[in-house]
PDB file of N, CA, C and O in Angstrom:
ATOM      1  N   UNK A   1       0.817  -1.206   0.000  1.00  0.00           N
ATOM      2  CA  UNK A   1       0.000   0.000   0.000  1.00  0.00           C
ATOM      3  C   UNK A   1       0.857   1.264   0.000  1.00  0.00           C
ATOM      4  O   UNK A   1       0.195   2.263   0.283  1.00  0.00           O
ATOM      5  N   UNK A   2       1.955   1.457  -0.204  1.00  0.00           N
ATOM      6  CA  UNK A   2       2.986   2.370   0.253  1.00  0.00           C
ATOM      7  C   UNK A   2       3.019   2.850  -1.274  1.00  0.00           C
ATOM      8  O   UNK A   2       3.763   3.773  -1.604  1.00  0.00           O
ATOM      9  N   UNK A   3       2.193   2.199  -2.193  1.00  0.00           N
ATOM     10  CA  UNK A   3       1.774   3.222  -3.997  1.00  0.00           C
ATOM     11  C   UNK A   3       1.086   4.259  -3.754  1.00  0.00           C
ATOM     12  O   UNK A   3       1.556   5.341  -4.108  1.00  0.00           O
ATOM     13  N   UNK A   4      -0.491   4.206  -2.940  1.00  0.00           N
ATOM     14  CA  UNK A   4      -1.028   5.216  -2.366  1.00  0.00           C
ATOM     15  C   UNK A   4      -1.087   5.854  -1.266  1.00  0.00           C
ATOM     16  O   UNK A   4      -2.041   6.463  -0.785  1.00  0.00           O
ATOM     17  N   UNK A   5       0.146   5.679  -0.798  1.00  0.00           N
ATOM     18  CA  UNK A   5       0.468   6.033   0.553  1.00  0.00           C
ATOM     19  C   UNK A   5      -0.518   6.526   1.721  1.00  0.00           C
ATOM     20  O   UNK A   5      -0.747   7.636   2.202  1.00  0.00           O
ATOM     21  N   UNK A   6      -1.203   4.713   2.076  1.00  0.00           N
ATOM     22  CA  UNK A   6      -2.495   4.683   2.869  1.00  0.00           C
ATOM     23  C   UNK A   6      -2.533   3.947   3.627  1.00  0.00           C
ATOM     24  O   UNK A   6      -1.819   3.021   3.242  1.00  0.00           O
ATOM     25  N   UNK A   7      -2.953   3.724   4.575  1.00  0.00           N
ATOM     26  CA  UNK A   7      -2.542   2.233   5.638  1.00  0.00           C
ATOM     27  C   UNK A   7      -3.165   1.419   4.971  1.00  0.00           C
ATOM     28  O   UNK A   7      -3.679   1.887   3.955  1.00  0.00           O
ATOM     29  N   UNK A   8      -3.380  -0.083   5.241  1.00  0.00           N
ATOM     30  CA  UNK A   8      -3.812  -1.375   4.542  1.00  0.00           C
ATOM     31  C   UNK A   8      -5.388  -1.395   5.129  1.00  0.00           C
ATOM     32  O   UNK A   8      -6.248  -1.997   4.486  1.00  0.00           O
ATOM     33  N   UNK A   9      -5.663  -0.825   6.166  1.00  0.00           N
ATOM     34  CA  UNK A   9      -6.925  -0.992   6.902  1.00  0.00           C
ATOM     35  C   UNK A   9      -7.785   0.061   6.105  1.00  0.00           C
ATOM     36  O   UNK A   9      -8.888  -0.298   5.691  1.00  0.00           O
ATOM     37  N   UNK A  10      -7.301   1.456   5.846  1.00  0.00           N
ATOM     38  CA  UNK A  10      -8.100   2.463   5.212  1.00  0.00           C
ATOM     39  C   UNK A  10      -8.524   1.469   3.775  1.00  0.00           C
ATOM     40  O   UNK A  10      -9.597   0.923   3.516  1.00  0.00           O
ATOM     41  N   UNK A  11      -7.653   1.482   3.250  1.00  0.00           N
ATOM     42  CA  UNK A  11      -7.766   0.566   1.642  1.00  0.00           C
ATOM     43  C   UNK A  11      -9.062  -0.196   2.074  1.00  0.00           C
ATOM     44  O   UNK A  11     -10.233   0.184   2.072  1.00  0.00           O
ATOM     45  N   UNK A  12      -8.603  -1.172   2.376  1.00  0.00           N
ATOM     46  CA  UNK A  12      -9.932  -2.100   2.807  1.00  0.00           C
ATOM     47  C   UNK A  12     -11.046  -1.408   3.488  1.00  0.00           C
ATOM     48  O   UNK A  12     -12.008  -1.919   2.914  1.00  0.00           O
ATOM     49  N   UNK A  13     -11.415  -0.776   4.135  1.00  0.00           N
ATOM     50  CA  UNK A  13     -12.441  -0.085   4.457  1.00  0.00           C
ATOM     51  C   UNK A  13     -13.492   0.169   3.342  1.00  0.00           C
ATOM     52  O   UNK A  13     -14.675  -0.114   3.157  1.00  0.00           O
ATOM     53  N   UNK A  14     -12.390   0.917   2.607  1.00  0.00           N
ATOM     54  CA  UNK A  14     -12.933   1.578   1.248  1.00  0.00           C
ATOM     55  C   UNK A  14     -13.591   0.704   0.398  1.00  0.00           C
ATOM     56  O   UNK A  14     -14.677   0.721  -0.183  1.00  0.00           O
ATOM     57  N   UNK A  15     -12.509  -0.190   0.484  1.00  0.00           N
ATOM     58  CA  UNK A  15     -12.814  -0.864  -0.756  1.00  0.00           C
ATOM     59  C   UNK A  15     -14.046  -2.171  -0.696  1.00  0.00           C
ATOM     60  O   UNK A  15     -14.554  -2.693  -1.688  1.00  0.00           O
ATOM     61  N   UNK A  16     -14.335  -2.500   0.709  1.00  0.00           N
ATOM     62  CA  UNK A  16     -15.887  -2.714   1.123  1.00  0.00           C
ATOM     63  C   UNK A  16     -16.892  -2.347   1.170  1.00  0.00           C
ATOM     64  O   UNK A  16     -17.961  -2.957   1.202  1.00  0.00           O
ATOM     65  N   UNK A  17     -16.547  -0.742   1.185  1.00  0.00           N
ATOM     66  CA  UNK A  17     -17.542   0.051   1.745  1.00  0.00           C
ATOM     67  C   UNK A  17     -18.973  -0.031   0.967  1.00  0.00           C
ATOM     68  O   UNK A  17     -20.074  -0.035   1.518  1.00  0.00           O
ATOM     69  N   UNK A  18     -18.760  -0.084  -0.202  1.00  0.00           N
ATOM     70  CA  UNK A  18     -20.008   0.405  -1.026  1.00  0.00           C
ATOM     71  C   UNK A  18     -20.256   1.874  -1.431  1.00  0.00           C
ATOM     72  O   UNK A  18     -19.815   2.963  -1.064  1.00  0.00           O
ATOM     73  N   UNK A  19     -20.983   1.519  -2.175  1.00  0.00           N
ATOM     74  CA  UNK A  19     -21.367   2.984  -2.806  1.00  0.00           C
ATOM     75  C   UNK A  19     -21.640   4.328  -1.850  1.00  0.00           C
ATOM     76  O   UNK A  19     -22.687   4.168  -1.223  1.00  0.00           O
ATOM     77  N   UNK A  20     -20.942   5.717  -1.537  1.00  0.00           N
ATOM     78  CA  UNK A  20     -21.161   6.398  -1.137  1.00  0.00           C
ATOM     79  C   UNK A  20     -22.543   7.562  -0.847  1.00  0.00           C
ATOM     80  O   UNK A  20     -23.258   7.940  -1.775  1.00  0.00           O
ATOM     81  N   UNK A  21     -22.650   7.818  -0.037  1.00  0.00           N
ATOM     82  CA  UNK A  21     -24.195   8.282   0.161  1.00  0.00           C
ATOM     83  C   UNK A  21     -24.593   9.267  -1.189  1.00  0.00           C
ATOM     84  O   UNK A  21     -25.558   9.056  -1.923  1.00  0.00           O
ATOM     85  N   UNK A  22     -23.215  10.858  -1.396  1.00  0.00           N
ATOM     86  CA  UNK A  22     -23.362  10.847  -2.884  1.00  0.00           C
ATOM     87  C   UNK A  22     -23.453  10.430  -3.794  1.00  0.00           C
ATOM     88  O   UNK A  22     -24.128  11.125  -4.554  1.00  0.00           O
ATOM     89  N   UNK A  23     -22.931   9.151  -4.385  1.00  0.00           N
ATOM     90  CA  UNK A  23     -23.361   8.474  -5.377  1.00  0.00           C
ATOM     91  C   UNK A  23     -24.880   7.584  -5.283  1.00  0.00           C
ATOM     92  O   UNK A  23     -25.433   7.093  -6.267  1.00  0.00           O
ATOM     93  N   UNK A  24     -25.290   7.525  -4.154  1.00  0.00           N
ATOM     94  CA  UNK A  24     -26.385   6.987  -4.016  1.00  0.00           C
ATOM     95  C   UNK A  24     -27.412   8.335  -4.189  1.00  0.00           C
ATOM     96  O   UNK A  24     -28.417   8.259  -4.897  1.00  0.00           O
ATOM     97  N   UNK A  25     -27.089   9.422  -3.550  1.00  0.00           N
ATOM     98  CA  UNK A  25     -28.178  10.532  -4.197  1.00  0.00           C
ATOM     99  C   UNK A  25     -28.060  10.907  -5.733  1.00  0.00           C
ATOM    100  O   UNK A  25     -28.938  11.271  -6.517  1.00  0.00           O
ATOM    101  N   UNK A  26     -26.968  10.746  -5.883  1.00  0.00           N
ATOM    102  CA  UNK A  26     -27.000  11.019  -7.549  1.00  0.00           C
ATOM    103  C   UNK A  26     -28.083  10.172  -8.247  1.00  0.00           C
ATOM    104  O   UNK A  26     -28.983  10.672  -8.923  1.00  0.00           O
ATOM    105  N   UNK A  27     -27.910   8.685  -8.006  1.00  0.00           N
ATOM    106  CA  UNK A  27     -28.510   8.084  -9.031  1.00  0.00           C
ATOM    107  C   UNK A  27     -29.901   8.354  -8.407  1.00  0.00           C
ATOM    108  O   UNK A  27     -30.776   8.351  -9.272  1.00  0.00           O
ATOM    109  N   UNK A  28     -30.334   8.574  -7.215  1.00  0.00           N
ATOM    110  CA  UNK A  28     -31.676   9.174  -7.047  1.00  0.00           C
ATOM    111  C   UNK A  28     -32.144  10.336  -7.201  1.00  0.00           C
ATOM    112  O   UNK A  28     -33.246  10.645  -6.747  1.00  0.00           O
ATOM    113  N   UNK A  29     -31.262  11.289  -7.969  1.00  0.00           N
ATOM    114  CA  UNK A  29     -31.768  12.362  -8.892  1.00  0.00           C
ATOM    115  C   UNK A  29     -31.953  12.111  -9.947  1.00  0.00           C
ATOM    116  O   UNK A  29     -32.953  12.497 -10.552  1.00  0.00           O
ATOM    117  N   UNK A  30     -30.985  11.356 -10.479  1.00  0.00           N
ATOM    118  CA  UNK A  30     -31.487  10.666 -12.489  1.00  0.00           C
ATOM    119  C   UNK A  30     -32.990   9.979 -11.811  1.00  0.00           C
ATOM    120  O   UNK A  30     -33.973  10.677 -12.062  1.00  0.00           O
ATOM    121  N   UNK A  31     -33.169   9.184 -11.299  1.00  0.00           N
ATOM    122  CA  UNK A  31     -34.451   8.676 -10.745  1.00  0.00           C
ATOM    123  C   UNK A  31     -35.741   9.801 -11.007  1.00  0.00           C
ATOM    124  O   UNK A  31     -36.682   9.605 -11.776  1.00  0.00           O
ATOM    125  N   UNK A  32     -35.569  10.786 -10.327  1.00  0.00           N
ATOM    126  CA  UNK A  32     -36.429  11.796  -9.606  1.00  0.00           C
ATOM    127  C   UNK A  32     -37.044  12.396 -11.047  1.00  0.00           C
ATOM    128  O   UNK A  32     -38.181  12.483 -11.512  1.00  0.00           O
ATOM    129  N   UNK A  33     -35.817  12.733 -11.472  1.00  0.00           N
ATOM    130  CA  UNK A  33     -35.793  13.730 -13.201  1.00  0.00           C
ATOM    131  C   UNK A  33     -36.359  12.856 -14.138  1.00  0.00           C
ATOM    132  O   UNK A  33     -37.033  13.260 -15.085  1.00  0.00           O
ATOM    133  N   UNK A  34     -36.132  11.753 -13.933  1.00  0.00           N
ATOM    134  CA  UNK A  34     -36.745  10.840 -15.146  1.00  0.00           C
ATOM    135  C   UNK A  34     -38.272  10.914 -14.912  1.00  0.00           C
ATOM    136  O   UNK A  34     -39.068  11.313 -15.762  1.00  0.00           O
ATOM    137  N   UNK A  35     -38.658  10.407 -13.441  1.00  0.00           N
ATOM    138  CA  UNK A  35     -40.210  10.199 -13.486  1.00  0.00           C
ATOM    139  C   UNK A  35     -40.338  11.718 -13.749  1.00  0.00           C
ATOM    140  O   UNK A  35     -41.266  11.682 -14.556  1.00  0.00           O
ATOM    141  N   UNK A  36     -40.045  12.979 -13.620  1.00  0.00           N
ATOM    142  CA  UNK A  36     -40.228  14.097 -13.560  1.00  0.00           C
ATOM    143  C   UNK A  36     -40.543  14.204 -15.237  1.00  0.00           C
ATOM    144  O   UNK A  36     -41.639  14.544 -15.681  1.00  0.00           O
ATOM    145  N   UNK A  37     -39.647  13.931 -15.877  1.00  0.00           N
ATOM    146  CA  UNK A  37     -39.820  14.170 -17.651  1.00  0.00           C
ATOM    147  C   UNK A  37     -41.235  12.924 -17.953  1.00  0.00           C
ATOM    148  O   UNK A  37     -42.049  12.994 -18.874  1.00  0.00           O
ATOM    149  N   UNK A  38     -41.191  12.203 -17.224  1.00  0.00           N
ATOM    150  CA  UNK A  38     -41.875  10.869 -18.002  1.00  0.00           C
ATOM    151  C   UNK A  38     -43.382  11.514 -17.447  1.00  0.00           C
ATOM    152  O   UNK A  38     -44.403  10.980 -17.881  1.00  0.00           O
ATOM    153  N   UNK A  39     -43.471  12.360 -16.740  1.00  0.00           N
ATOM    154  CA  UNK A  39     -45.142  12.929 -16.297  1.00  0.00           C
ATOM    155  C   UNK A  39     -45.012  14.298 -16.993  1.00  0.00           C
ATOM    156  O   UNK A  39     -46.131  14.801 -16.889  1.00  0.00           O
ATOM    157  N   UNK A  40     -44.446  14.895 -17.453  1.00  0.00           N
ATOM    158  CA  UNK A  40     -44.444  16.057 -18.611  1.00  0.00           C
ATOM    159  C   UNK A  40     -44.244  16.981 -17.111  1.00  0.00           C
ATOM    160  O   UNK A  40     -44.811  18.033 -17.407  1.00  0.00           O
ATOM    161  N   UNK A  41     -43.912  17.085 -16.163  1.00  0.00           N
ATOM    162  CA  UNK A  41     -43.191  17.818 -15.186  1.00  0.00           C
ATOM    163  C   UNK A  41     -44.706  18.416 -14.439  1.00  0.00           C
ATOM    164  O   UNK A  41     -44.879  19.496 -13.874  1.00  0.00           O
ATOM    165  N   UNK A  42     -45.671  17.320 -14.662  1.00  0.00           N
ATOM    166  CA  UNK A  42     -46.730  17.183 -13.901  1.00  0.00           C
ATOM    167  C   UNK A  42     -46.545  16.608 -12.257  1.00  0.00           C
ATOM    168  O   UNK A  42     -46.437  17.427 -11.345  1.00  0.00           O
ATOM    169  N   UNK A  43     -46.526  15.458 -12.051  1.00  0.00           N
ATOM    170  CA  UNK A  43     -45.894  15.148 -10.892  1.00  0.00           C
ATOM    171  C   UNK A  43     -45.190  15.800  -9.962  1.00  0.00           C
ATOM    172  O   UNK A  43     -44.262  16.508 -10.352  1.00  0.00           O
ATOM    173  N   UNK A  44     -45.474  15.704  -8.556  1.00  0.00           N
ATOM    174  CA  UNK A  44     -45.222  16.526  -7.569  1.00  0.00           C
ATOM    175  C   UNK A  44     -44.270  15.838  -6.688  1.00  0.00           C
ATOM    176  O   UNK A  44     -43.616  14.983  -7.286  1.00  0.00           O
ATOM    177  N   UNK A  45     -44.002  15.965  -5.426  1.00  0.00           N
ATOM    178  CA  UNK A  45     -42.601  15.065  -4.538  1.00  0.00           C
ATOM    179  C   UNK A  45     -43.558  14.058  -4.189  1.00  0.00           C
ATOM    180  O   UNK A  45     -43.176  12.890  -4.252  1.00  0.00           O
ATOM    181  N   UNK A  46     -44.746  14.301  -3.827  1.00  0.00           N
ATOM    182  CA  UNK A  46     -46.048  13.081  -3.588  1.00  0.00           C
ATOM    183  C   UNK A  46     -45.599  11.938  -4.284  1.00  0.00           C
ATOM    184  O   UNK A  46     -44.830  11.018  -4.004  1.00  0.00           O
ATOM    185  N   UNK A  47     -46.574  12.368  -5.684  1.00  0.00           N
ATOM    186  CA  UNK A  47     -46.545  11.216  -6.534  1.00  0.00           C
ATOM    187  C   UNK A  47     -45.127  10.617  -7.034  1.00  0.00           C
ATOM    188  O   UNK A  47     -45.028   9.394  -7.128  1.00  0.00           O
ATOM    189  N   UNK A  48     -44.424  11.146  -7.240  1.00  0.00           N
ATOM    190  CA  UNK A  48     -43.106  10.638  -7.812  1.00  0.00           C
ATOM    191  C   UNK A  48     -42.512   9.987  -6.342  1.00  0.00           C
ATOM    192  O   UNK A  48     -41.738   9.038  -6.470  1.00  0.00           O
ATOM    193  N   UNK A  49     -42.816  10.423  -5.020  1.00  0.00           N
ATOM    194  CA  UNK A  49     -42.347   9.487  -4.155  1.00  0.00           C
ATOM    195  C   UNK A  49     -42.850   7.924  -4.041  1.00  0.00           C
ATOM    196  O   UNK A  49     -42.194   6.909  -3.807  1.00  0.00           O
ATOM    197  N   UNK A  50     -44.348   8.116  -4.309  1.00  0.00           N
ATOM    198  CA  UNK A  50     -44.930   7.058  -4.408  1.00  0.00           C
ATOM    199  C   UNK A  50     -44.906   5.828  -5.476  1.00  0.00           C
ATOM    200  O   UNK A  50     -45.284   4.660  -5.385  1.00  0.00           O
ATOM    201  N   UNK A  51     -44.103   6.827  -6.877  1.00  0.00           N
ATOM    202  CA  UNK A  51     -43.922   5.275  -8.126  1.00  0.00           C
ATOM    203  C   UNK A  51     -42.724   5.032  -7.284  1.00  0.00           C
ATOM    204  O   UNK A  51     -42.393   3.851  -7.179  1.00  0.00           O
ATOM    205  N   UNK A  52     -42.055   5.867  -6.700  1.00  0.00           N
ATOM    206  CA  UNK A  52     -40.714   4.929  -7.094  1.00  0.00           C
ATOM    207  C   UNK A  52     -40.792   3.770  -5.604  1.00  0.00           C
ATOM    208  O   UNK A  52     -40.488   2.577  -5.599  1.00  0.00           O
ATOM    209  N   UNK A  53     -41.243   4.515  -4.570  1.00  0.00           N
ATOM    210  CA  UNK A  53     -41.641   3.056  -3.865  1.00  0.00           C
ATOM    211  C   UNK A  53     -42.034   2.110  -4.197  1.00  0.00           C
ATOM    212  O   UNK A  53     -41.658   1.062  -3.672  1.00  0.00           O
ATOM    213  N   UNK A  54     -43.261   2.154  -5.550  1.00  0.00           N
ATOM    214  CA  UNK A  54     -43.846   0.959  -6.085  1.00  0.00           C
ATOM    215  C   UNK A  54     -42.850   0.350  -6.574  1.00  0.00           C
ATOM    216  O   UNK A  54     -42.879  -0.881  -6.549  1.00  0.00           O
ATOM    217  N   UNK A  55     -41.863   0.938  -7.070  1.00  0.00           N
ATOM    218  CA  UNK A  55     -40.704   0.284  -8.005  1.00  0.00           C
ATOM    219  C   UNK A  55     -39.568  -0.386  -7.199  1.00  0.00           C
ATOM    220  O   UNK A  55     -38.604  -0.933  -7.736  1.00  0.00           O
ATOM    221  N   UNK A  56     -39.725  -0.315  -6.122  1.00  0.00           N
ATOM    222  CA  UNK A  56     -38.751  -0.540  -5.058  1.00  0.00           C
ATOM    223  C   UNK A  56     -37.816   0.135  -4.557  1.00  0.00           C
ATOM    224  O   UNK A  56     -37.096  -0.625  -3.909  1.00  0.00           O
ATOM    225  N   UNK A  57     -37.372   1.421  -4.517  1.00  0.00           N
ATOM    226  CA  UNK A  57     -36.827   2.111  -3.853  1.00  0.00           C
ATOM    227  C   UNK A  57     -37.056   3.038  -2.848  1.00  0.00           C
ATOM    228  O   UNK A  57     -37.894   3.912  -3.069  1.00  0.00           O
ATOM    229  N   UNK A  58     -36.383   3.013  -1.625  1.00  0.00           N
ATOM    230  CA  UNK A  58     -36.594   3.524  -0.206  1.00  0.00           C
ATOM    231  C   UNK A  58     -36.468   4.794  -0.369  1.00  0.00           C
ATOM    232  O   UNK A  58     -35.279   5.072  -0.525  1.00  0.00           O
ATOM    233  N   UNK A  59     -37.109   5.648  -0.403  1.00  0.00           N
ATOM    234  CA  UNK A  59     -37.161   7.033  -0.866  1.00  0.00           C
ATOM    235  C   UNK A  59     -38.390   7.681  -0.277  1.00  0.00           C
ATOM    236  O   UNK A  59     -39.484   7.186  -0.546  1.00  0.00           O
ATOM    237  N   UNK A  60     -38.302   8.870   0.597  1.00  0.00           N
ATOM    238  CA  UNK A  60     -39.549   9.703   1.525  1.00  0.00           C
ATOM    239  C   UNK A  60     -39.865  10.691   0.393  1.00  0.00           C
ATOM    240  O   UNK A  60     -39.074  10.901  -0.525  1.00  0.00           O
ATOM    241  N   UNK A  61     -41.306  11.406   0.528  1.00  0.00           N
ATOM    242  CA  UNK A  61     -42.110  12.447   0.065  1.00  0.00           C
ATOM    243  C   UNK A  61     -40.979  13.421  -0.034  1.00  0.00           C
ATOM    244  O   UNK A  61     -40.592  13.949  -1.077  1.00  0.00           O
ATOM    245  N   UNK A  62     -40.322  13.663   1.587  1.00  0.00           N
ATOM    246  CA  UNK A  62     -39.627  14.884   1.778  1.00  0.00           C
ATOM    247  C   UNK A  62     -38.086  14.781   1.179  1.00  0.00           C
ATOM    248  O   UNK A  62     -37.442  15.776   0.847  1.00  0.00           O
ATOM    249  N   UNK A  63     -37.587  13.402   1.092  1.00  0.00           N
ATOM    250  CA  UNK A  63     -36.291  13.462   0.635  1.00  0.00           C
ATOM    251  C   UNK A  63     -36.500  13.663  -1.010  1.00  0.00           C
ATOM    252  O   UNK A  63     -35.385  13.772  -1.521  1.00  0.00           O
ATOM    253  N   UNK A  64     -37.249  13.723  -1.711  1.00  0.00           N
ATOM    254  CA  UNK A  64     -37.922  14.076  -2.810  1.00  0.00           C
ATOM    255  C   UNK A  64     -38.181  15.664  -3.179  1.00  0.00           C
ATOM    256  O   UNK A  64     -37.800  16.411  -4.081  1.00  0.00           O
ATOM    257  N   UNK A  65     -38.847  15.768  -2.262  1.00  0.00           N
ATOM    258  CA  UNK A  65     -39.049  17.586  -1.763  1.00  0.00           C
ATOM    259  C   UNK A  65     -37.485  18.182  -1.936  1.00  0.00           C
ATOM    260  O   UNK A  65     -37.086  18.734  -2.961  1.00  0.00           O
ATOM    261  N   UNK A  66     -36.874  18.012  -1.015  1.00  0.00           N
ATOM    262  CA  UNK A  66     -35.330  18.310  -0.954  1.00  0.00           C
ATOM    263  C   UNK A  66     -34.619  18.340  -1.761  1.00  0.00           C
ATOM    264  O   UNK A  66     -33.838  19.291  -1.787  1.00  0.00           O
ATOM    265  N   UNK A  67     -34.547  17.205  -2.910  1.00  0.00           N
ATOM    266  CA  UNK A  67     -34.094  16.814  -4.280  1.00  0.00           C
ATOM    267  C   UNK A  67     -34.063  17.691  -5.197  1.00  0.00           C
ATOM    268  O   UNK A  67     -33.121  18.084  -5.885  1.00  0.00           O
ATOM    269  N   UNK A  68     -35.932  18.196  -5.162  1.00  0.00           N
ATOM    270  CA  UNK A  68     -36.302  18.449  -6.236  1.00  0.00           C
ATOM    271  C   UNK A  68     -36.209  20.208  -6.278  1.00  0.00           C
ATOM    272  O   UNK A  68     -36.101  20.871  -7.310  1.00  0.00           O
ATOM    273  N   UNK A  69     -36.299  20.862  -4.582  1.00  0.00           N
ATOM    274  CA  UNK A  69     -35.902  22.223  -4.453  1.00  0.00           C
ATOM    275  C   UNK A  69     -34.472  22.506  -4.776  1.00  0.00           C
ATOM    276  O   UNK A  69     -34.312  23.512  -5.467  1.00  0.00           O
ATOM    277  N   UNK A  70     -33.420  21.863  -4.442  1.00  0.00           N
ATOM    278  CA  UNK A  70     -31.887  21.563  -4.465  1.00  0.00           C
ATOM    279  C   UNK A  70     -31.701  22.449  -6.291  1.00  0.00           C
ATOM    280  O   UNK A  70     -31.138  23.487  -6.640  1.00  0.00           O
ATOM    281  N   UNK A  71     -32.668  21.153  -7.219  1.00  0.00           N
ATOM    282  CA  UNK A  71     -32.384  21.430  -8.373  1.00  0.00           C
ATOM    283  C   UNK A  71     -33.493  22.378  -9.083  1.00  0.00           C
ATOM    284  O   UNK A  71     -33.754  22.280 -10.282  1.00  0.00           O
ATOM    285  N   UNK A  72     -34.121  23.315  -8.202  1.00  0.00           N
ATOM    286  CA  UNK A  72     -35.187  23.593  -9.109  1.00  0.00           C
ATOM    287  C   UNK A  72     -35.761  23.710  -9.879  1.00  0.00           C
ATOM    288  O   UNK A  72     -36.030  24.524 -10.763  1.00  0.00           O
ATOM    289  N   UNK A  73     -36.174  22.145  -9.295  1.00  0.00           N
ATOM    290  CA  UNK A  73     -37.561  21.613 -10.207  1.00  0.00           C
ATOM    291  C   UNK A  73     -38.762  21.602  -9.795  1.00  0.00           C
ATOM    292  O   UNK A  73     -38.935  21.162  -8.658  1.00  0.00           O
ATOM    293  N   UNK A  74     -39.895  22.052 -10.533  1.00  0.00           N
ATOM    294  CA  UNK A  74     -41.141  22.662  -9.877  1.00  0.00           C
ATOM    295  C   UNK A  74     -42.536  21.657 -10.780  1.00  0.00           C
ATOM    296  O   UNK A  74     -42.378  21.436 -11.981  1.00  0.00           O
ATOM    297  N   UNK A  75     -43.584  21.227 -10.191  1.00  0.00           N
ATOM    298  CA  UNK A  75     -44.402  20.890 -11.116  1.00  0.00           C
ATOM    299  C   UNK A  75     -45.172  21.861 -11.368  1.00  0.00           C
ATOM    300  O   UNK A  75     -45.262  22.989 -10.884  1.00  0.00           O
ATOM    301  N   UNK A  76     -45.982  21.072 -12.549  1.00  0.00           N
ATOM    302  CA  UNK A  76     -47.078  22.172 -13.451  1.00  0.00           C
ATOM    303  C   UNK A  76     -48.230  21.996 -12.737  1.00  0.00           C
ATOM    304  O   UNK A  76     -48.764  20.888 -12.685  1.00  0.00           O
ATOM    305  N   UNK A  77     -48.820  23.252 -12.006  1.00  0.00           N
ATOM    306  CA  UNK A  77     -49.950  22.667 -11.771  1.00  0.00           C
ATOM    307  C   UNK A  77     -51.121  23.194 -12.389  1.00  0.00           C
ATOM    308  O   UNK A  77     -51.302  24.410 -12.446  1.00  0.00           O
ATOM    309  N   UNK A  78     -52.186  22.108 -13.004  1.00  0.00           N
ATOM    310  CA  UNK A  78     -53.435  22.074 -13.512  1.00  0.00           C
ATOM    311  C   UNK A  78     -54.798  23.073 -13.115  1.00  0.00           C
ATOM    312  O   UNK A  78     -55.789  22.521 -12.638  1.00  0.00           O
ATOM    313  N   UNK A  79     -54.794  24.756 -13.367  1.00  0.00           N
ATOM    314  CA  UNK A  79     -55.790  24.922 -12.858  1.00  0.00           C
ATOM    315  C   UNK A  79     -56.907  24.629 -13.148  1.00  0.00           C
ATOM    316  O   UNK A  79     -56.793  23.855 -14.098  1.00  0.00           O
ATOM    317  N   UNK A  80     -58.044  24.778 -12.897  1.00  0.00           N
ATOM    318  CA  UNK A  80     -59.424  23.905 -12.781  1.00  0.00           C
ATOM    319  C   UNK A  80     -60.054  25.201 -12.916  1.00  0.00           C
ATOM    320  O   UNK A  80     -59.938  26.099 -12.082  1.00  0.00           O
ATOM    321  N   UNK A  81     -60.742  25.280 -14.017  1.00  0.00           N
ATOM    322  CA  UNK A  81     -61.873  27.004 -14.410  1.00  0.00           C
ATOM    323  C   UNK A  81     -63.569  26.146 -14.389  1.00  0.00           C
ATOM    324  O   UNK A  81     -63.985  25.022 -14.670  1.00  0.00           O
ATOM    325  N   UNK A  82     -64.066  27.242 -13.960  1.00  0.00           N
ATOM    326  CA  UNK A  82     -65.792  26.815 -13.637  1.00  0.00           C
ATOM    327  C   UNK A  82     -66.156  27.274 -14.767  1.00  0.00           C
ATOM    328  O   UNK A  82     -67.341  27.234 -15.097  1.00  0.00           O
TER     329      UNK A  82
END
């Protein structure tokens, strides 16, 4: 280990570790943006929290919310005329 001048324990740490919490929010922004384009930017942190649970991923209303203010992204909303 004396190439990356790192102890042998850090290395291994790392190199178990798994995917980092950033890389895990990343790919749950391509996530977010996709259902976001795939509802014509209809969909709100609600509903888009709720496919992707259906789809299997552990993901809250609000960590959605957070996501989607971060990158501001806003839905369209539908007004309703009498």
């Amino acid at each position: 280990m004396q190439v990356f001048k790192i102890s042998r324990s850090s290395f291994y740490r790392w190199y178990t570790a798994g995917p980092s919490k950033r890389a895990l929010e990343h790919s749950l922004t391509d996530l977010i943006k996709k259902e976001l384009d795939l509802s014509k930017q209809r969909y709100g942190a609600t509903r888009i929290a709720e496919k992707l649970k259906r789809e299997g991923y552990c993901i809250s209303r609000c960590r959605v919310t957070k996501i989607m203010r971060a990158n501001h992204w806003v839905s369209k909303h539908k007004w309703k005329f009498n």
